[in-house]
Backbone as a chain_set.jsonl record, in Angstrom:
{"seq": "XXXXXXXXXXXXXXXXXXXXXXXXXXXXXXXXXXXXXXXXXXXXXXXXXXXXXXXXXXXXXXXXXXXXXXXXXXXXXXXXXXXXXXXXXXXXXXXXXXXXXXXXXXXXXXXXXXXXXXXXXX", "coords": {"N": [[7.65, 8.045, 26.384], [6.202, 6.533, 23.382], [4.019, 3.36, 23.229], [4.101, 2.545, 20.432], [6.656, 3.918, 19.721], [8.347, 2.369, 21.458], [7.991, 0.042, 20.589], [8.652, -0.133, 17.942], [12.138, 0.081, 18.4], [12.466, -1.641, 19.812], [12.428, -3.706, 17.694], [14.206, -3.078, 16.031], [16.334, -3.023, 17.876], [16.237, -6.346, 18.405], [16.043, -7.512, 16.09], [18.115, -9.037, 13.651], [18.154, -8.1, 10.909], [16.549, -5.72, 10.447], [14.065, -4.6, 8.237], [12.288, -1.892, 7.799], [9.503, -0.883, 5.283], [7.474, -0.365, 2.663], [4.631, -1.791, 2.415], [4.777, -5.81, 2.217], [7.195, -8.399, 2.538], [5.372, -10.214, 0.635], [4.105, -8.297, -0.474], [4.928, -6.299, -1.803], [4.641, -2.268, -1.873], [6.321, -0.213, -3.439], [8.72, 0.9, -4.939], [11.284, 1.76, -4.196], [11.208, -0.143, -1.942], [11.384, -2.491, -2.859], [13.789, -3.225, -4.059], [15.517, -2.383, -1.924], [14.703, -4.595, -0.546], [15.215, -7.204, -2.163], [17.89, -6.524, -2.304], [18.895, -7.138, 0.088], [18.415, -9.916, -0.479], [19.995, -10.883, -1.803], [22.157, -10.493, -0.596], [22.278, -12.551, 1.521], [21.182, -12.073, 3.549], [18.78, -12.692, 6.806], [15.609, -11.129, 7.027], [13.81, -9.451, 8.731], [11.194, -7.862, 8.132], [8.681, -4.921, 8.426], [5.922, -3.567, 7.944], [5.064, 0.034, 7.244], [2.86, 1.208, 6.05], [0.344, 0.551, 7.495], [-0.613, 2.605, 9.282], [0.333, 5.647, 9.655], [2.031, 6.776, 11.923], [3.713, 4.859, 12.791], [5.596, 5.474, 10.928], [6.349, 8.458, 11.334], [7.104, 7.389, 14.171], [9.148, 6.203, 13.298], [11.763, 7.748, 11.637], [11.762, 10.09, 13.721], [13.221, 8.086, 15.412], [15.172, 7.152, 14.326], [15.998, 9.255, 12.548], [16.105, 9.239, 9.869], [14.212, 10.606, 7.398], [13.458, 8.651, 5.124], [11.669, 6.332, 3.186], [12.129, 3.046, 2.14], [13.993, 2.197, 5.262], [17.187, -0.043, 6.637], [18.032, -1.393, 8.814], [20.604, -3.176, 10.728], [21.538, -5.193, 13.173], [20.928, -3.177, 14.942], [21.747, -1.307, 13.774], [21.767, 1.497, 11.841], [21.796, 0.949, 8.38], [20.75, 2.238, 5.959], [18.949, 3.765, 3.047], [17.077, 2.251, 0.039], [19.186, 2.799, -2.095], [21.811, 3.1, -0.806], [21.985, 0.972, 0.851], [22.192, -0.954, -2.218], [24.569, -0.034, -3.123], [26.062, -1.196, -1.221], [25.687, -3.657, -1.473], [26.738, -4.411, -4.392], [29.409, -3.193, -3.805], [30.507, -5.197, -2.325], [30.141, -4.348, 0.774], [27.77, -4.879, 2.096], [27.597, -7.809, 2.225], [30.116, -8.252, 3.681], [29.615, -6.972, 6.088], [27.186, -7.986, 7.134], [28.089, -10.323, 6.992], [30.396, -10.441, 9.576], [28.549, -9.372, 11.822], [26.768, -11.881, 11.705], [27.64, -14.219, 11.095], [28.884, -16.042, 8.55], [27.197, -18.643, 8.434], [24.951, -17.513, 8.611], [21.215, -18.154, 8.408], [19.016, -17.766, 6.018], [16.278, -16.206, 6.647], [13.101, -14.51, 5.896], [10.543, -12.789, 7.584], [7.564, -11.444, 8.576], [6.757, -8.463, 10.146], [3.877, -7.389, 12.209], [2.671, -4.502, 13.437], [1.474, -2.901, 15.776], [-1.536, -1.123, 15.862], [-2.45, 1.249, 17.888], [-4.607, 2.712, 19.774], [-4.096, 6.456, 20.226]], "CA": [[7.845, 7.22, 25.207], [4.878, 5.84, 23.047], [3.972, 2.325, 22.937], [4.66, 2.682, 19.273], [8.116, 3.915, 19.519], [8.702, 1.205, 22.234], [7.886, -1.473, 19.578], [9.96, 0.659, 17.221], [13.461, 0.271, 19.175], [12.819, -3.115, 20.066], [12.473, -4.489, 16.361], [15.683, -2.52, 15.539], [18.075, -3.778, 18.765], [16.317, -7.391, 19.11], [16.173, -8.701, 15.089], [19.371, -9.226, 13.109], [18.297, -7.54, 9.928], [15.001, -5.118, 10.08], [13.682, -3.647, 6.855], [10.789, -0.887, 7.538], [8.981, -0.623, 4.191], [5.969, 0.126, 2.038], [4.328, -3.177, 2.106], [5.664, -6.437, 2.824], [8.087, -9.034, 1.25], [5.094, -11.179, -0.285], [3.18, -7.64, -1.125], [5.684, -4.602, -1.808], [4.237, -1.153, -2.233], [7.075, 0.554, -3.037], [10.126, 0.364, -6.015], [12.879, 1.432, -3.328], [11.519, -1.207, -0.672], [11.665, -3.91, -3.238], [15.246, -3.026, -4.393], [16.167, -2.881, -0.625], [14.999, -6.132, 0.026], [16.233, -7.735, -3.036], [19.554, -6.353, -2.304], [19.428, -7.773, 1.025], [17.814, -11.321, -0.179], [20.771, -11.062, -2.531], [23.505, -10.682, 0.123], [21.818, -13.605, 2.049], [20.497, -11.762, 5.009], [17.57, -12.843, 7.299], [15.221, -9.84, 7.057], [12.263, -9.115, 9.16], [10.204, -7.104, 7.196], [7.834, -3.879, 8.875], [4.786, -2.567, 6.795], [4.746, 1.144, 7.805], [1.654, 1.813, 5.658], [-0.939, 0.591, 7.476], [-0.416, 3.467, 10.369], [1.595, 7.192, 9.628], [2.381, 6.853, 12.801], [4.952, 4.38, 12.584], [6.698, 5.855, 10.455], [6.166, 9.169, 11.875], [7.726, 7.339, 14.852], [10.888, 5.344, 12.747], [11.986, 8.588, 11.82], [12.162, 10.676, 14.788], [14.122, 7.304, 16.28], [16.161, 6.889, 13.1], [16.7, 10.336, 11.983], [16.355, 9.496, 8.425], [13.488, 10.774, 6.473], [12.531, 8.488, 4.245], [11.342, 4.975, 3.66], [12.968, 2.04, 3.439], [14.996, 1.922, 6.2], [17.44, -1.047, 7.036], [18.932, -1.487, 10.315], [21.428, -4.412, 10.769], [21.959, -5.441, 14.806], [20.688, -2.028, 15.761], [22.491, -0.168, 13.071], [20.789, 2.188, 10.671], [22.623, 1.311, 7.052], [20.138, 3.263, 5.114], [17.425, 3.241, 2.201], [17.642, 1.841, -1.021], [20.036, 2.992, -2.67], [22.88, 3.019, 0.215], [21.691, -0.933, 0.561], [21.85, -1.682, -3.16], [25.514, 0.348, -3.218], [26.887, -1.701, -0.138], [25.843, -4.524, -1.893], [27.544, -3.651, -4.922], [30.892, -2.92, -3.01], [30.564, -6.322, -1.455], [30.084, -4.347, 1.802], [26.907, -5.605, 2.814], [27.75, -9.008, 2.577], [30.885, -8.49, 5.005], [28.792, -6.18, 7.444], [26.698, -9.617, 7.344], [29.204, -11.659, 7.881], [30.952, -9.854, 11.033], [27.314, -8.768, 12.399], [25.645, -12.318, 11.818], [28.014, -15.074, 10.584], [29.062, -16.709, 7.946], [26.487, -19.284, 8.14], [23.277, -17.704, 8.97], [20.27, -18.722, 7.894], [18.102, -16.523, 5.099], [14.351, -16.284, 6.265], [11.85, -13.369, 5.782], [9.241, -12.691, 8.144], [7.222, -9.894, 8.528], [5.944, -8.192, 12.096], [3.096, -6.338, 12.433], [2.855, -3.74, 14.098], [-0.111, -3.282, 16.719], [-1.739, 0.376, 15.513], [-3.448, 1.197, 19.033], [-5.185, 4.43, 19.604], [-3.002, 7.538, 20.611]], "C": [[6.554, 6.441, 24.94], [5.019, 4.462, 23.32], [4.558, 1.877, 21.42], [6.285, 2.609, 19.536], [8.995, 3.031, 20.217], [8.682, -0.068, 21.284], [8.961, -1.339, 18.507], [11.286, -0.123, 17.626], [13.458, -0.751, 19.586], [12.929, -4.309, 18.903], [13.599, -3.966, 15.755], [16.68, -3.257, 16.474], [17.629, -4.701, 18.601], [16.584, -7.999, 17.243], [17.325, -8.435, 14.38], [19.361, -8.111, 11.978], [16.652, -6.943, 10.473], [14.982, -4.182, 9.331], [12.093, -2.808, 7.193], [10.533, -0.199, 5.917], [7.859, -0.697, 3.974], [5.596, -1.582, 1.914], [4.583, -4.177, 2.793], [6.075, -7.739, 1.938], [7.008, -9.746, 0.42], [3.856, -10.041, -1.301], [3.9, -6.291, -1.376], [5.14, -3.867, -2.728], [4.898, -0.342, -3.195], [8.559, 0.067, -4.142], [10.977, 0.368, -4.808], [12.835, 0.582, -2.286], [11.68, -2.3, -1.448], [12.751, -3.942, -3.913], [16.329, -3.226, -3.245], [16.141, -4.054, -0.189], [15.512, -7.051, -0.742], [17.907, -7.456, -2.847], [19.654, -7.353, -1.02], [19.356, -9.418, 0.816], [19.538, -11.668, -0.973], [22.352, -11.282, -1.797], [23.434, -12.037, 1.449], [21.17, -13.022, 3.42], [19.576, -12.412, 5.411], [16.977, -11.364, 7.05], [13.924, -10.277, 8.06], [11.585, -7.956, 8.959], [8.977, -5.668, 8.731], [6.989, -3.135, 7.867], [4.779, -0.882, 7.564], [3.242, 2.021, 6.991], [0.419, 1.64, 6.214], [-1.284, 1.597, 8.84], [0.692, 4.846, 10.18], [2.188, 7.234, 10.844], [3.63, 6.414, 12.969], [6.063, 5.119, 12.104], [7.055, 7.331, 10.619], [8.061, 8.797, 13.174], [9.669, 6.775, 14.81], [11.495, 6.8, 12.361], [12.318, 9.708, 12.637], [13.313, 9.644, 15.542], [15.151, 7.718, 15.214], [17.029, 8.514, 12.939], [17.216, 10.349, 11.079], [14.628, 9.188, 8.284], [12.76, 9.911, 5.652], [12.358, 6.914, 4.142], [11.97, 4.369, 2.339], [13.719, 2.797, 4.089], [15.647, 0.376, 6.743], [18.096, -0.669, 8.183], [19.615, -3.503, 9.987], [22.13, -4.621, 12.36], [21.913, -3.848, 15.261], [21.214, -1.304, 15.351], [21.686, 0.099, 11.672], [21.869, 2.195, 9.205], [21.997, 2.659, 6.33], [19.153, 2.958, 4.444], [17.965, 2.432, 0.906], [18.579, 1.606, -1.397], [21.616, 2.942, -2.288], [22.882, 1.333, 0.291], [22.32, -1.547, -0.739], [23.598, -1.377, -3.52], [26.225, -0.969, -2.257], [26.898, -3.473, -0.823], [26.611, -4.902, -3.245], [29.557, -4.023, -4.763], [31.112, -4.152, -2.398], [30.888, -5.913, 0.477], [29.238, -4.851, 2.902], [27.358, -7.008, 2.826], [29.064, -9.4, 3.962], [30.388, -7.621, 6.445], [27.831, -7.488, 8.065], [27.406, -10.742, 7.851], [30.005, -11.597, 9.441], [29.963, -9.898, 11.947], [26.415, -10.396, 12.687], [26.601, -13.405, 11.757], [28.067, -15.392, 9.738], [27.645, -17.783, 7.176], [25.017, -19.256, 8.626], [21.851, -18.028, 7.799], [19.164, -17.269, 7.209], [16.599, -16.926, 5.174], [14.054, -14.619, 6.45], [11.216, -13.846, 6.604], [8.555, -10.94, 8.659], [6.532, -9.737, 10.25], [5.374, -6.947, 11.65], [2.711, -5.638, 13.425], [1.654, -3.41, 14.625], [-0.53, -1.341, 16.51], [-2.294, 0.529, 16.685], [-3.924, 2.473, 18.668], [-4.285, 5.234, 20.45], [-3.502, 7.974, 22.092]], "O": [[5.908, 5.848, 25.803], [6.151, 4.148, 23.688], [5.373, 0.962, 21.3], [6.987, 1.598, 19.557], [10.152, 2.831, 19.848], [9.429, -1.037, 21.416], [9.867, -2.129, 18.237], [11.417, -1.158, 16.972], [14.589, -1.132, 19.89], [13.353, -5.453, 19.066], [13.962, -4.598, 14.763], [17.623, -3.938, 16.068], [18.706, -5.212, 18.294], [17.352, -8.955, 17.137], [17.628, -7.253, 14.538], [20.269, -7.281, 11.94], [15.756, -7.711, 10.825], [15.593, -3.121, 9.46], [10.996, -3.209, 6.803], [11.18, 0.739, 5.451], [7.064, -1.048, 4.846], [6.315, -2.407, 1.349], [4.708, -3.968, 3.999], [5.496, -8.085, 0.908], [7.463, -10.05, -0.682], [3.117, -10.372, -2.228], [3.323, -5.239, -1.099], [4.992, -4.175, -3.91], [4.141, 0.327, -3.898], [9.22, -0.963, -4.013], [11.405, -0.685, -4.334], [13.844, 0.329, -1.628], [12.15, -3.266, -0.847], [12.77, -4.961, -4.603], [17.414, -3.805, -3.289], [17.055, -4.64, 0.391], [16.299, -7.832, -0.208], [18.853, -8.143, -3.231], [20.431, -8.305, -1.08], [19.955, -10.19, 1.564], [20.158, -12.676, -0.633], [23.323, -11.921, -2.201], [24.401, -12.357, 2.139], [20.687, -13.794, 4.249], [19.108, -13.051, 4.468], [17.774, -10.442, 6.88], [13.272, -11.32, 8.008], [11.513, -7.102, 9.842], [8.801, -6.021, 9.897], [7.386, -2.241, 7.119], [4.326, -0.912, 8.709], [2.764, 3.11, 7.307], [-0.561, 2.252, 5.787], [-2.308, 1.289, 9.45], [1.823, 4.814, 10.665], [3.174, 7.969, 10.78], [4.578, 7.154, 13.23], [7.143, 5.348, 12.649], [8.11, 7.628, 10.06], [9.189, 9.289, 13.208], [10.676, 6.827, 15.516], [11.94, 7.104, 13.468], [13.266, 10.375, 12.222], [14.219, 10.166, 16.192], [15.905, 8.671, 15.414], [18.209, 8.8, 13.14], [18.274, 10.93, 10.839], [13.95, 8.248, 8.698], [11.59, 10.177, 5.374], [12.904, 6.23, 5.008], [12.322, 5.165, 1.469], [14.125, 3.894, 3.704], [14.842, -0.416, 7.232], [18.659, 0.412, 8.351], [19.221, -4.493, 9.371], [23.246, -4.155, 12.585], [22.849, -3.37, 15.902], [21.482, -0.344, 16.074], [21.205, -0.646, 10.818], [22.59, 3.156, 8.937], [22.536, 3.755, 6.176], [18.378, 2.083, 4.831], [19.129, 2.045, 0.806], [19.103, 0.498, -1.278], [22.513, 2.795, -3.118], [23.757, 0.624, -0.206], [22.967, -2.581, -0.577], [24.142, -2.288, -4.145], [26.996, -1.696, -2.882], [27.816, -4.284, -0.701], [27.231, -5.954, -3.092], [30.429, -4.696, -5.312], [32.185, -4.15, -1.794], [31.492, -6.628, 1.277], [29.541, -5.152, 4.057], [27.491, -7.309, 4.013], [29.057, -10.295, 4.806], [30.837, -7.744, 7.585], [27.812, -7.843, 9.244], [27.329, -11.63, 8.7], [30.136, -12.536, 10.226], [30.274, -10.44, 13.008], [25.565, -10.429, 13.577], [26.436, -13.899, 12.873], [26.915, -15.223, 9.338], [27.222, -17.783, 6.02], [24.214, -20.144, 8.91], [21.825, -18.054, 6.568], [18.756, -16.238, 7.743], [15.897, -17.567, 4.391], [14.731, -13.78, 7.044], [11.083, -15.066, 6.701], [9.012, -9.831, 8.936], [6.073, -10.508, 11.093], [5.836, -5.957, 11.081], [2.363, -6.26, 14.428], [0.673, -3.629, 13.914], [0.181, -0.464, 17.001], [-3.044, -0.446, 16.74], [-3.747, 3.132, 17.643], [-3.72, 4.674, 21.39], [-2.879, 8.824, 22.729]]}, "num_chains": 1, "name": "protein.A"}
């Protein structure tokens, strides 16, 4: 197992909400990462944000973990919801907000922060 994919799998089980996307919340690349995170800012989540552009690797490596294709990706306590459009649906359905609520509480607290990801050499 890389160092990479080790950083991977620990930003998915250890943060509440992690969004891997093009960019990051104060610079998004990317229409479906800034629809994903709007959906989530919208259902009150915390998010911690992942740029996967500044390394293919990453996302190389979120993918082989994940075993979805394409970018965004949300995870919620170590669970892969989905991209966009699965996000923007759940929110929608008022499912994200009770997957939030079971998964996090009621009364958690909505911050963004972003983690960068350490590109090393292979």
């Amino acid at each position: 197992m890389t160092e990479l994919h080790s950083q991977i799998r620990e930003i998915i089980e250890t943060e509440d909400v992690a969004l891997f996307m093009k960019g990051t919340p104060q610079f998004v690349m990317c229409g479906n990462s800034h629809r994903a995170l709007e959906a989530l800012r919208r259902a009150g989540a915390p998010v911690t944000a992942v740029d996967v552009l500044p390394d293919p690797r990453i996302r190389e490596e979120l993918s082989a973990l994940s075993g979805w294709p394409t970018i965004p990706q949300v995870f919620v306590k170590g669970e892969l919801i989905g991209g966009a459009d699965i996000t923007e649906e759940l929110l929608e359905s008022g499912d994200l907000q009770r997957k939030l609520d079971e998964a996090l509480g009621a009364d958690r607290e909505q911050v963004v922060k972003t983690v960068v990801m350490a590109a090393t050499a292979a």
